[in-house]
N, C-alpha and C positions, 0 to 999 in steps of 0.2 A: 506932263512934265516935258519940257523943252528943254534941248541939251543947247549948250552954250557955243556960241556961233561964233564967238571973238577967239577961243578953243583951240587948237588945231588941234585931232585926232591923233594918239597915242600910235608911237610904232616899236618893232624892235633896239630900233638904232637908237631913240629919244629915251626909251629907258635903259637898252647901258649907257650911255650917256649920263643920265641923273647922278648928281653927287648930293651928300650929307649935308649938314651944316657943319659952316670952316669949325666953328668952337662951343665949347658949351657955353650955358646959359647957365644960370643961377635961381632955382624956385623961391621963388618970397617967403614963402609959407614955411618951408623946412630948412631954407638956405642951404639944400643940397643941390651938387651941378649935375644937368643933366644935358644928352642931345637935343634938340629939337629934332622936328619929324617931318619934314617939309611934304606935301601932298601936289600932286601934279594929278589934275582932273584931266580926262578926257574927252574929246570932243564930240565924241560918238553919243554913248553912254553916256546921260545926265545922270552924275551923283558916284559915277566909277572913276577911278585914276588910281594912281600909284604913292604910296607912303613911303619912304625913305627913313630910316630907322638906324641907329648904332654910331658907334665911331667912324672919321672917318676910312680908317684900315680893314673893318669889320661891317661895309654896310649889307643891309637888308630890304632890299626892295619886295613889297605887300601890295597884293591890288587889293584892295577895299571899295566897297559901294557906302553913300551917306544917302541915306534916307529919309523920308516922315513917316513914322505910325500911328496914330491916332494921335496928332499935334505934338509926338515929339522925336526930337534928332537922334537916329538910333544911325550905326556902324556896325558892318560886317566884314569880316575881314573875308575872301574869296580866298587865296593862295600866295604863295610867295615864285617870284619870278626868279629863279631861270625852270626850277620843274614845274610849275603850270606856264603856259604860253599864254601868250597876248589874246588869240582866238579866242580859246577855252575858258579865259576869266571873264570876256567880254559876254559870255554865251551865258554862262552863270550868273552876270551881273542883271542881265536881260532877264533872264528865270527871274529872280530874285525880287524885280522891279514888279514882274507878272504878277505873284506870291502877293506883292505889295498891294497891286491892281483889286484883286481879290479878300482881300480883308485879312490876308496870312502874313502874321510876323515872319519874315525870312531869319532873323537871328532866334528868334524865340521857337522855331519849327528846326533850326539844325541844334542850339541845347537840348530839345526832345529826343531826338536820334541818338545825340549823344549820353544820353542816363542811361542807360543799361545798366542795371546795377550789379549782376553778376557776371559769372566767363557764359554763363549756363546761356544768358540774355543776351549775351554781346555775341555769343558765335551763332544763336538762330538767329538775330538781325542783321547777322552778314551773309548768313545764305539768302534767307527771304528777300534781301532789299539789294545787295549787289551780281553774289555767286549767278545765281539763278536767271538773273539777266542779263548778264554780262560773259557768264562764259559757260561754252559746253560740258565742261568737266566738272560740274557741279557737284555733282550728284558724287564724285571721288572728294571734293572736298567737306560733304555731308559727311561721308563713310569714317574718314581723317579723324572729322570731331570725334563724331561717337567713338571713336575706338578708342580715342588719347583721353575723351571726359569718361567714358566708363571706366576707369578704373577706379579701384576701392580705395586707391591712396588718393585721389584725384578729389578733392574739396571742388564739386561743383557749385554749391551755394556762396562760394568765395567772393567778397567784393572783387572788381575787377582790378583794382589800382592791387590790391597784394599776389596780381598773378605775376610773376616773373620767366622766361625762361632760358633755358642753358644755349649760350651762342653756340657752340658745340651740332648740339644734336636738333635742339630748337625742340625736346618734347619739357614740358614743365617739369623743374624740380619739387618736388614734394617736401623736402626739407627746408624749402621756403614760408611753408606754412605753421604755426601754432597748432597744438592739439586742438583749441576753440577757433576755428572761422571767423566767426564775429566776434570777437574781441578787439573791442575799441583800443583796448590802454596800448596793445602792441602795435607799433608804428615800425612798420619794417618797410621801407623804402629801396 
């Protein structure tokens, strides 16, 4: 893949810079109005640039990569700018391109990451996959879980969407949960 030469390369200043679209639009299909999403490709990075998203009082700047995976157009969204940097999405977009190189769906390999279906699952795949490489203290963020899931009030088989916790003290509330764990009919949000 050849990035596009007519392009000029994405910087700070060009994306604040980007605005919205002036007005909405109107979908045929439901005849509800909606923004348009205008996409500014970069020139580096073939298939990377920036999505522009929301009102225009309320925008949302997204880098996204557009890609092929076995003959069809898939989208990943990288991060939203201003807390990822221009570097950092370009560097991910490049990975992601690799991924592609190699026969790996980059959207279909970070929905993997993301299933964890319990707390139990989701705090060992953040030690294994980030804690442990990324920072020395690991090993106290190990200790953290185990002491906060060991408890007998503490539903570790819990889906992850019904764990909640107290902004306060940030240990989980336990009265957030149902005497059954899995109980579908309870939608506690």
């Amino acid at each position: 893949m050849a990035a596009r030469t007519d392009q000029k390369p994405l910087t700070d200043k060009t994306i604040k810079a980007l605005k919205g679209a002036a007005e909405q639009k109107i979908n045929t299909k439901t005849g509800k109005p909606y923004w348009p999403q205008p996409f500014r490709p970069d020139g580096d990075v073939p298939g990377f640039g920036v999505r522009v998203s929301g009102a225009p009082d309320a925008l949302v700047k997204t880098f996204s990569l557009q890609y092929r995976f076995q003959g069809q157009q898939r989208k990943l969204q990288i991060g939203r700018y201003p807390a990822m940097g221009l570097h950092e999405a370009r560097k991910r977009a490049w990975a992601a391109l690799g991924d592609v190189h190699r026969g790996i769906d980059p959207a279909a390999k970070r929905d993997e990451e993301r299933s964890a279906g319990t707390f139990k699952d989701l705090a060992s795949m953040y030690v294994t996959k980030y804690a442990r490489e990324k920072k020395r203290t690991w090993h106290e963020d190990e200790r953290m879980i185990q002491s906060t899931t060991s408890s007998s009030d503490f539903p570790q088989d819990a889906p992850r969407e019904r764990i909640r916790s107290r902004c306060s003290s940030g240990r989980v509330s336990p009265e957030r949960f149902s005497a059954s764990t899995n109980d579908a009919s309870s939608s506690e949000t």
